[in-house]
C-alpha positions as CSV (number, residue, x, y, z in Angstrom):
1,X,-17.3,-2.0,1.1
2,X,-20.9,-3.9,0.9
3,X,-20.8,-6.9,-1.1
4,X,-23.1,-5.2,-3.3
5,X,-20.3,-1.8,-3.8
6,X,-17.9,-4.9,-4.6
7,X,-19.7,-6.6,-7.4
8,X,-20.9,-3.5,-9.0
9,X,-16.8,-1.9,-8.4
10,X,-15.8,-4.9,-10.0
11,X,-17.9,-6.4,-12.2
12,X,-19.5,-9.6,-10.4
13,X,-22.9,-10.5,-9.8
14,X,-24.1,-9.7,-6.5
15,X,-25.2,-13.7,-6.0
16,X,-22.2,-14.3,-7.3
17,X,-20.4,-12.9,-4.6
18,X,-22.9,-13.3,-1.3
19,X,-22.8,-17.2,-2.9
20,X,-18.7,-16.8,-2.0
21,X,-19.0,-15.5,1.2
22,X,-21.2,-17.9,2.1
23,X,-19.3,-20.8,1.1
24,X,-22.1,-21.7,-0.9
25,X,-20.1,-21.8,-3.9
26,X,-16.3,-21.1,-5.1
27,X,-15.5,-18.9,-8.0
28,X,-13.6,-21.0,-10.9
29,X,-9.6,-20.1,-11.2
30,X,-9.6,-17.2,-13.6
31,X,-12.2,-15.6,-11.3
32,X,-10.2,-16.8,-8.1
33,X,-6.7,-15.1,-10.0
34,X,-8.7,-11.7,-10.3
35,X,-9.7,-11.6,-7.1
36,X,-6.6,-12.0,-5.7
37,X,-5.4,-9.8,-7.9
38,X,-8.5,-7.4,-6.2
39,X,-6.9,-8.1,-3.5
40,X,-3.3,-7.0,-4.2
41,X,-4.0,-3.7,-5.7
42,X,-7.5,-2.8,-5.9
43,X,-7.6,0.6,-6.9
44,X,-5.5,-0.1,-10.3
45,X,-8.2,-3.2,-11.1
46,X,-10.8,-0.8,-10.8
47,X,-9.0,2.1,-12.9
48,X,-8.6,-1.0,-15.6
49,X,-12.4,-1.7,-16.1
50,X,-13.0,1.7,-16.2
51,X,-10.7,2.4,-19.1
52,X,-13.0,0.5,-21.4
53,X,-16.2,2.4,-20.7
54,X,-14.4,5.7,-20.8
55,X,-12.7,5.3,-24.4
56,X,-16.6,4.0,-25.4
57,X,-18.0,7.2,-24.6
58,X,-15.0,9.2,-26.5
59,X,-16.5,7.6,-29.9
């Protein structure tokens, strides 16, 4: 997965990201708890933030 396939999968900002990698910058604990939780299990992280836009386009 590009890091651009990652932020857009899971919500982050693309400098955001690259910024990580690059050990430019280090995302703050919640964000460091999600990703690990990315890490874990991704597929049921992504199926979670896509429940939210799918019940918005049943109303």
């Amino acid at each position: 997965m590009t890091q651009e396939q990652f932020a857009r999968a899971f919500g982050f900002s693309l400098g955001a990201v690259r910024d990580w990698e690059q050990m430019r910058s280090r995302p703050d604990a919640g964000t460091r708890a999600l990703l690990q939780v990315i890490d874990f299990d991704p597929e049921t992280v992504r199926r979670a933030l896509e429940a939210p836009r799918r019940a918005g386009r049943r109303k």
